[in-house]
N, C-alpha and C positions, 0 to 999 in steps of 0.2 A: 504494500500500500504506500502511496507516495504523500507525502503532507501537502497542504497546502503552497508552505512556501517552494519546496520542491516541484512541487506542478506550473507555481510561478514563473521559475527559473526554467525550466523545461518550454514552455508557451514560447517564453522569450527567446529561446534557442530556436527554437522551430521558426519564430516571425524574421528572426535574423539571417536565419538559412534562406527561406523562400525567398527575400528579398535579395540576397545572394545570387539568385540563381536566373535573375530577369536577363533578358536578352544580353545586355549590353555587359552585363558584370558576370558575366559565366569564368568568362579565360581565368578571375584570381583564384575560383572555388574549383574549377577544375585542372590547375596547376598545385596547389593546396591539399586537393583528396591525392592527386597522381604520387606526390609526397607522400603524406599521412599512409599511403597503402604500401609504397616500399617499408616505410618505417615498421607497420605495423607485419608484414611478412617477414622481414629480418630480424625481427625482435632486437632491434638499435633502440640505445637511449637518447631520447632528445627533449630537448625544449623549444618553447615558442618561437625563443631567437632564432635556433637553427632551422627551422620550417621557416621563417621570415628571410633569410640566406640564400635562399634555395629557390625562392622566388624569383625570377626574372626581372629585372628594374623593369622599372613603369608599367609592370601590371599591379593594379594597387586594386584594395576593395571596395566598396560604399562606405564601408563603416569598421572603425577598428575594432572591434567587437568578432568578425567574419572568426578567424583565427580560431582564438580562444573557443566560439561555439563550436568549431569545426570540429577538436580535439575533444572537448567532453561528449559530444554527442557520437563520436567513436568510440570513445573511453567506455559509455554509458553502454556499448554493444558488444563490451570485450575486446573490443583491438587495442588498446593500451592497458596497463597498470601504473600508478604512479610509483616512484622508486625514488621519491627525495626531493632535495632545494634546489633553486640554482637564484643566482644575483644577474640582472638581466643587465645586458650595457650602455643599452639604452637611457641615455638622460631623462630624457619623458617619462621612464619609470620611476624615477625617484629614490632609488637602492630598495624599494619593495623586492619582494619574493618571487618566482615563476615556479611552476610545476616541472619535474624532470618527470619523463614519461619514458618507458620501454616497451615495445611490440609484443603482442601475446604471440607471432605466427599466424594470427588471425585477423583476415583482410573482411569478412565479410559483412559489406557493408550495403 
């Protein structure tokens, strides 16, 4: 059973994907998942940063948000586990925290 605020957070990932996925903004989410599936069939450790790496310059999202929902909503299907901290290097994060994530072997998404 999923609480309240869990189903909140969940809605929110879903409105953020669909919007993702409109004509124009396809190429960052499916640049994004093409990532996220090797990651999660090698079962490699990564974080946000390194999926943001990996991206091709000036493919960019709607919304910075895209990412982040990309990963839990995989996470949420078993193709991740998380496995630790990491400190992002990004100035805009502020020396906040990111999720280290490792691949179950499991793509299917």
């Amino acid at each position: 059973m999923t609480s309240a605020g869990e189903q909140l957070a969940i809605d929110g990932i879903e409105a953020n994907l669909a919007a993702a996925t409109a004509p124009h903004r396809v190429t960052y989410r499916e640049h994004v998942e093409a990532i996220l599936d090797d990651f999660a069939r090698t079962g490699r450790e990564f974080n946000a940063e390194d999926v943001r790496r990996l991206v091709p310059p000036g493919v960019e999202p709607h919304s910075h948000n895209v990412l982040p929902s990309l990963i839990r909503h995989w996470a949420r299907r078993g193709a991740f586990q998380q496995v630790g901290w990491d400190k992002p290097n990004r100035p805009s994060r502020h020396g906040s925290v990111i999720r280290r994530w490792r691949g179950t072997g499991c793509a299917d998404n």
